[in-house]
C-alpha positions as CSV (number, residue, x, y, z in Angstrom):
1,X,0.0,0.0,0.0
2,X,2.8,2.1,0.7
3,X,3.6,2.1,-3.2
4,X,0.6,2.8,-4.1
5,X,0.2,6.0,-1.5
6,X,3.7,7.1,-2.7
7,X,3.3,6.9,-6.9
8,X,-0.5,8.4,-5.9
9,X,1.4,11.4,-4.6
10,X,4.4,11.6,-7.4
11,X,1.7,12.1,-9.8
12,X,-0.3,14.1,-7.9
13,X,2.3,16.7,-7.5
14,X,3.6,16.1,-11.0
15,X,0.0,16.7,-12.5
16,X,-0.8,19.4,-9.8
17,X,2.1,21.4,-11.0
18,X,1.0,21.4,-14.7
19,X,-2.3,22.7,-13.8
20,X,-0.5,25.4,-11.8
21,X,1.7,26.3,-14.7
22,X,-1.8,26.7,-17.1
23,X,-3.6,28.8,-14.5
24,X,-0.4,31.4,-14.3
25,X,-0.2,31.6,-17.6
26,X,-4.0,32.4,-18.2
27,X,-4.7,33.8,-14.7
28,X,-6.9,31.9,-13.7
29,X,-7.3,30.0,-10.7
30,X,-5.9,26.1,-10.8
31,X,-8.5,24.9,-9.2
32,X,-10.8,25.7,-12.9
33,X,-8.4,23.8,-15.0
34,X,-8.5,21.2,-13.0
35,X,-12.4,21.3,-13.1
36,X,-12.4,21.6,-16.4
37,X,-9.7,19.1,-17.6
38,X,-12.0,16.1,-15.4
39,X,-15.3,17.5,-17.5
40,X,-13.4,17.5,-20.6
41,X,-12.7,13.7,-19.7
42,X,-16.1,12.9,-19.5
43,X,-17.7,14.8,-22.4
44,X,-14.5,12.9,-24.6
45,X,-15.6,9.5,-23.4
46,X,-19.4,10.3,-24.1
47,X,-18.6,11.8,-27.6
48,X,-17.4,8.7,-28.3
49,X,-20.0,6.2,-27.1
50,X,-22.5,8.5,-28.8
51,X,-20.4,8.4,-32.2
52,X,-20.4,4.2,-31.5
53,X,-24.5,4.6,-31.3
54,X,-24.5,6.4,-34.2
55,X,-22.9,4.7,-36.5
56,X,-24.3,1.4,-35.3
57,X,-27.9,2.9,-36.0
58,X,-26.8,3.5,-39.4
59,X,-25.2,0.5,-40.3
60,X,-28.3,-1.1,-38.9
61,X,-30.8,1.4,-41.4
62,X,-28.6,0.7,-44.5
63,X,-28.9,-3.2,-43.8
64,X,-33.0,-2.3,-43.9
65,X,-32.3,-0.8,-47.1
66,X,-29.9,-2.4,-49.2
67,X,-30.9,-6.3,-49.0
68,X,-28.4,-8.4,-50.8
69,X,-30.0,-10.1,-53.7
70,X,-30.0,-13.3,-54.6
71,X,-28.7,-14.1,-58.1
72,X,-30.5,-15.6,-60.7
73,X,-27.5,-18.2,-61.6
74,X,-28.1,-19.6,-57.8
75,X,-31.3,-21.4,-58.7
């Protein structure tokens, strides 16, 4: 557990500092990119499970449409 607490921490203060870095330069407070780099996380994993609906609903609608024919030589 020890290892765990102590790499949890490295990249804690490793990550932290970035943040930091961003806020000075914008002036803005870290806390806010912080925020915002956890909602950009989420809205990037739901864009993509909402592109992976998508284009399974269309694949889905253009198998309703375009039936494969059967061909007259397979009689």
């Amino acid at each position: 557990m020890n290892i765990f607490y102590r790499a949890l921490v490295y990249f804690q203060k490793r990550g932290y500092y970035v943040c930091q870095r961003i806020a000075d330069r914008l002036g803005i407070r870290a806390k806010v990119v912080r925020i915002s780099f956890m909602y950009l996380a989420f809205v990037t994993v739901g864009f993509g499970f909402a592109l992976y609906l998508f284009f399974a609903f269309w694949m889905r609608i253009k198998d309703l449409i375009y039936t494969k024919r059967s061909s007259v030589f397979d009689l």
